[in-house]
Structures are given as structure tokens and as C-alpha cells.
N, C-alpha and C positions, 0 to 999 in steps of 0.2 A: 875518622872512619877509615878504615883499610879496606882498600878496593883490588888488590893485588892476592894470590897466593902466600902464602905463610911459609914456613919455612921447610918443613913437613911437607904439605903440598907441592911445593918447586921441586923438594925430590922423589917422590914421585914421580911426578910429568918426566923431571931430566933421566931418569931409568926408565920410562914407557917411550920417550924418544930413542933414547942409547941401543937399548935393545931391539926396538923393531928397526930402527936405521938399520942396522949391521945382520939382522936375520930376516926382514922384510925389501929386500932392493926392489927394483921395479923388473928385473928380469926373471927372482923369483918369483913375485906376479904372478907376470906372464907365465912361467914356466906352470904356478898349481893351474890355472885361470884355464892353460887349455889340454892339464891333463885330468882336471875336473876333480881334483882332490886335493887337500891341507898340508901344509907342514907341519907332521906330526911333533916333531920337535919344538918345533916354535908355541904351539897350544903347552904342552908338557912343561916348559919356562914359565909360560903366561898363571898357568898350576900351581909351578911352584913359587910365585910369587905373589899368587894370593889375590891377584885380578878376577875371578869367578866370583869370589866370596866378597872382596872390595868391604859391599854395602850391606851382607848380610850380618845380622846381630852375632856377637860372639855364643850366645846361646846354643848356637846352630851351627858351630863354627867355623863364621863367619870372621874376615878381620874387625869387623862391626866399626867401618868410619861410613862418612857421610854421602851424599849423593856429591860435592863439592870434588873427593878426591874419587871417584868415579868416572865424572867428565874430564876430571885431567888425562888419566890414562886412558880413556875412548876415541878424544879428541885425538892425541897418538896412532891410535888404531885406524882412526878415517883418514890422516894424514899418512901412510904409512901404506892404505891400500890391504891391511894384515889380510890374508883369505886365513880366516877362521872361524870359530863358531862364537867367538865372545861376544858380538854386539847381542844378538838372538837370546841369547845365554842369561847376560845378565837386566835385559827387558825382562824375559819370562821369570825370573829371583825376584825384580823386583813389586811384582801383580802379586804371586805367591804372598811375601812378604808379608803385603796390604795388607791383600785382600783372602788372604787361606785363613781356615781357622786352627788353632793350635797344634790341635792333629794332623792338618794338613800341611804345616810349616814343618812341623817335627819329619813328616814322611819324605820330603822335598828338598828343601833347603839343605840341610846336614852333605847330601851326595852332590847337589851341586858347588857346595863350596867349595870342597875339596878336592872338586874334576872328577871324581868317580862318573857321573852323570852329567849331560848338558841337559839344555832345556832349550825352547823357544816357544814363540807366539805368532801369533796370527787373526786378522779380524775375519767375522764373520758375512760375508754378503749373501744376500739373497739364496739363505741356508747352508750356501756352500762355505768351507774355509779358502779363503786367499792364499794362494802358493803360499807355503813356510819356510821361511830361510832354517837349513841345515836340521830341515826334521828326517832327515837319514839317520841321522846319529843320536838324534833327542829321545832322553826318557822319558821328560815328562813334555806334555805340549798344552799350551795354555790357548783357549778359543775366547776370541773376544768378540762380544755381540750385544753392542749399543753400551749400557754401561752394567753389563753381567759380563761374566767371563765365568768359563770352566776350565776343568783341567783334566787331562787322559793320559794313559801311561802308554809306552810304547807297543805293551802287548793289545791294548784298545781299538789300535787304531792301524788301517789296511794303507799304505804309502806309495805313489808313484812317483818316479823324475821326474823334476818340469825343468825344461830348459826356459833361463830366465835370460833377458839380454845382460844382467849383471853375469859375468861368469866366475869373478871372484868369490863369487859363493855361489853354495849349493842350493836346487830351492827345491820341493815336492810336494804333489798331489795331495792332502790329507782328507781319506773317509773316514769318521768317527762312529766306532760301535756303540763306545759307551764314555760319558766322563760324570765328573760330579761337581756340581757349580761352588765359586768359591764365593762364599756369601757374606763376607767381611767388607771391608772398606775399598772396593774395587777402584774404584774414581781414582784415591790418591796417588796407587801404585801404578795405572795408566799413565798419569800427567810425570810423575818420576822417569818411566820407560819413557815418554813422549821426549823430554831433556837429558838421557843417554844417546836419543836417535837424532836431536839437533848438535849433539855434542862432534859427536861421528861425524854429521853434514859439516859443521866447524871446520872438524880439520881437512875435507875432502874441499872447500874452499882456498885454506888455506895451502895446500901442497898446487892447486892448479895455479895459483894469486905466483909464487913462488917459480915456479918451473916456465913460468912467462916471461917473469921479471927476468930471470938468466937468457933465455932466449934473448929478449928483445935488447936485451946489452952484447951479446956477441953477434948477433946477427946483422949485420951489414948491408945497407944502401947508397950508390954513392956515395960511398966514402963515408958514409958515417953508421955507428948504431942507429937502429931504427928506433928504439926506445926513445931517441933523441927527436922523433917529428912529435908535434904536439897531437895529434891525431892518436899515434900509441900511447904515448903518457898519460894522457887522458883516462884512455880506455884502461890502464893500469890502476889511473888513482882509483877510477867509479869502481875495479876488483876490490881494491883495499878495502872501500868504503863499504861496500856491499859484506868483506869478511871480517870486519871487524865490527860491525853492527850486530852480525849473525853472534860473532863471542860474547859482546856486550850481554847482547838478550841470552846467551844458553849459561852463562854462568851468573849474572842475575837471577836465571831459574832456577839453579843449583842450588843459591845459597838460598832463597825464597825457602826450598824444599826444606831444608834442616831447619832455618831460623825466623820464618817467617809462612808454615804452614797454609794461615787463609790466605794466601796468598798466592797460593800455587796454580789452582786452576787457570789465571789469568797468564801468569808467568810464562807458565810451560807450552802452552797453546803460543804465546807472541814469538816463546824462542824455536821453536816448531817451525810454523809458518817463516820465522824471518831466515834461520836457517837451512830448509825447503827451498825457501827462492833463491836465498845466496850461492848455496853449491851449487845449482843449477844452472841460475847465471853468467859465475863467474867459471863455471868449467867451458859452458858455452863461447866465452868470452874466450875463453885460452887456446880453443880451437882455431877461432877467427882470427887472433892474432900473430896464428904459426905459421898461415896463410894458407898455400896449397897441403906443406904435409900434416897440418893440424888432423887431418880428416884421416892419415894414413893408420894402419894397423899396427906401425912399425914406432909411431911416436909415445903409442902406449898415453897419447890426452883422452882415449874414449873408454879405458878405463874408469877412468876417473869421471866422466859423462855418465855414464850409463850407474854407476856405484848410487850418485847422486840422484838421479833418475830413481831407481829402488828404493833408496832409502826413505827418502821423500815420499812415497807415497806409502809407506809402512805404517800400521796402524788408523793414524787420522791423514788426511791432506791437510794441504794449507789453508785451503778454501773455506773449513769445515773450523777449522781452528779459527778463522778471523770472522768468522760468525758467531764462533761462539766468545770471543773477547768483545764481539759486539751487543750479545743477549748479557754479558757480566758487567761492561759498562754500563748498562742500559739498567740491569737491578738495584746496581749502588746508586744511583741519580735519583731512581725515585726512592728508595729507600731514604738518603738524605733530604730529597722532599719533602718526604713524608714526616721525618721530622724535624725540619722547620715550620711545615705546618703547623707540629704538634706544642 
């Protein structure tokens, strides 16, 4: 059984690395992050490379590959820090996708594969929508509410700026005049967006797991790296362990998605939730072990905080996912009960 990328997929990933390294540094960051706008160049690449469309059918055209080579190039994005509108972007293609019906795919999909149009999403609480990552610029905006979801055009819908504590992206106010519910297979195209948003937490893990690991080797104590007391090491491995559980579980979810369908709702909720706490943790972790300047402005670690922070609670929480892996386990039990009883 292969449990690794394929060959296709490795490049991929090595071109959504290549690329954001060299147009995503951490100083251009900083630089969108506090003039509160994108590199338009950098989205225009991501265009022409066919990142928007990734997952969407060629029908629509889309590159039409799988949720598998999606997560490669997101996970890039999270580690990378990209301030753009693609995570937002291709969540909201992939509910469309599901859960639109014909007419609605045909209206939809087609502009966002191509960059003409972005898109994003956003849950519904207590009537209201939840800040939406970069509905400044989104055509179409998809509203999610329990397991319905609709969708509004930009002319629909009245927008405010919300300053969010992520500042690598944009987030704002959404009132809805009007939208039209998408009445197809909603569930599946959640739990898919659910494993694009663990995919992202992956690598915003994996960049903080990394930029610690360099610290704690140059930085000096009596005479020696500090990496060298077991007290840090430590603290290092329990990052590893924590980010690469998170990858375990969101590319497990991937391939569940393409090859293993009934499979998904449990998948995507475990890599959710596990990826949710790992970014979280392990960014936390990377602060603590910078010591004093961990916390400074100037370390550029609370980017990476705060990204995790947002992301994680986008669409479902953790909380909410490990309940409900607990209400799936808890069906197939009796279900197999049921029939050995039978």
C-alpha cells in the first residue's frame, strides 16, 4: 500500500513550496499583513497555475484532480503564511461543488476556476454570519447554517471591515439581502472544506515546529545550544509529534475524500479537530521556547499564532468535530450490534 505522494503529487507540493518560498517571505507578510492588502502578483501565479480550480471538474474548467493534490498545495499556503484569498476560495468551490445544483455549479465554478471571481464561506450563528475571510473581493459568498448552506452574490449582500486578530487576511461584516439555498449534497462538500482548513493548520504547524528547531540550535547558553538541554528537546519532540499526527490525520482525510467516500464524515472531523489543536499548540509552544522575544512583534511567531487561532475556528471547532466522531462511532457499534444480534 502506498502511503506516500506519488509522483505528480511531490511536484506539486515542490512548485507550491518553490513558489511561495521566494514570493511569500516573512517580511512580505509583514509588509501585506499591516498594509492590510494582498500580493496581487502572487494570487495572479497561484491563477495561473491552476490552484483555484485544483479540485474543480474539468467540466467547469477546473484542473479536475482530487482533494489529495489540494491539501498538498494549501498545506504550502499555511506554511508559507501566503496573505491571499485561496484558502477562503477554494472551501467555498468546494460546498458549491457538492452541494450546488447543475445550474448553480454552471453559474459559479466556471469564474472561480479561472480567478475571474473568488469566493468564500462562512457559518451561520445565531442568524448572524461569522466575520468572512476576504468577502471584500468575493462574488459569490456561501452561508453555512447547521447542515444547509446557501449562496449570495456580491450584488446581495451589504459588507463591513472587521478587523480580525489574524491580519494576514482580510475579514468582513456580511448582511444578506438575498441568497438561494444549495440543496444538493451539502454534508460532503463541508467535511472536503473541513480537510483544506486542517490542511492549512498542517503547515502553519509545521513552519512554527521548524523556525524553533533553527532557533534552539543557534541560540546559546552557557556555552552550549539550548536545543541541547533536555527540557527543549523535549518540548521540540512533543511539536514534532503533535505535527505530524496533524498530517497523518489531514491526508488520511484527503485520500478518504477521493477513495473512500463513507468515510469522510469521520476522517475530516478527526483531521480538523487534530489539526485545530496542533497549530495551536505547537505555535504556542514556539513562542515559549523563543523566551522573552517569542512574544515580540518583531519575531513575526504571532503571526503564525493568531493565523492558527482563525483558522481553527473556521466553519466547525474542534469541540464540535470530536463529538461528532463520537455520535459516528457510537452509530457503527450499534449498528454492528445490531447485526450480531441479527
Amino acid at each position: 500500500m502506498q502511503f506516500a505522494f506519488n509522483e505528480d503529487q511531490r511536484e506539486i507540493q515542490r512548485t507550491a513550496r518553490e513558489l511561495l518560498g521566494r514570493r511569500a517571505p516573512l517580511e512580505r507578510v509583514r509588509a501585506a499583513a499591516e498594509a492590510g492588502a494582498y500580493d496581487e502578483r502572487l494570487w495572479d501565479e497561484m491563477v495561473a497555475l491552476g490552484w483555484p480550480g485544483l479540485a474543480i471538474g474539468e467540466r467547469h474548467g477546473g484542473v479536475g484532480l482530487g482533494l489529495v493534490e489540494l491539501v498538498a498545495v494549501v498545506e504550502q499556503v499555511g506554511y508559507a503564511l501566503a496573505p491571499s484569498p485561496l484558502l477562503a476560495d477554494v472551501c467555498a468551490a468546494l460546498v458549491i461543488a457538492s452541494g450546488g445544483s447543475p445550474a448553480q455549479q454552471a453559474r459559479w465554478l466556471p469564474g472561480i476556476a479561472t480567478g475571474e471571481l473568488t469566493a468564500t464561506i462562512a457559518t451561520v450563528r445565531h442568524g448572524a454570519a461569522a466575520p468572512m475571510p476576504d468577502a471584500d473581493r468575493a462574488g459569490a459568498l456561501v452561508f453555512v447554517d447547521g447542515d444547509r448552506a446557501s449562496i449570495s452574490s456580491a450584488a446581495a449582500v451589504e459588507r463591513d471591515a472587521w478587523a480580525s486578530v489574524d491580519l494576514t487576511r482580510r475579514y468582513a461584516r456580511v448582511r444578506r439581502a438575498a441568497d438561494e439555498p444549495l440543496e444538493s449534497d451539502v454534508a460532503t462538500g463541508l467535511q472536503r472544506a473541513e480537510v483544506a482548513l486542517a490542511a492549512e493548520l498542517t503547515g502553519l504547524a509545521q513552519r512554527a515546529l521548524d523556525v524553533t528547531v533553527a532557533y534552539v540550535k543557534d541560540r546559546k547558553q552557557f556555552a552550549h545550544p539550548i536545543g541541547a538541554f533536555q527540557g527543549v528537546s523535549h518540548r521540540c519532540a512533543e511539536m514534532l509529534a503533535l505535527t505530524e499526527t496533524a498530517r497523518s490525520a489531514t491526508y488520511f482525510a484527503a485520500w478518504t475524500a477521493d477513495a473512500d467516500p463513507e468515510g469522510l464524515a469521520a476522517a475530516s472531523s478527526m483531521a480538523k479537530a487534530s489539526a485545530g489543536d496542533a497549530a495551536r499548540r505547537v505555535a504556542g509552544m514556539a513562542i515559549q521556547a523563543h523566551g522573552g522575544i517569542g512574544f515580540t512583534w518583531e519575531a513575526g511567531l504571532h503571526w503564525i499564532f493568531k493565523r492558527a487561532h482563525a483558522d481553527a475556528a473556521q466553519l466547525t471547532d474542534a469541540d464540535e468535530h470530536r463529538r461528532r466522531v463520537a455520535r459516528l462511532a457510537a452509530q457503527r457499534l450499534r449498528a454492528a450490534s445490531t447485526q450480531v444480534a441479527a
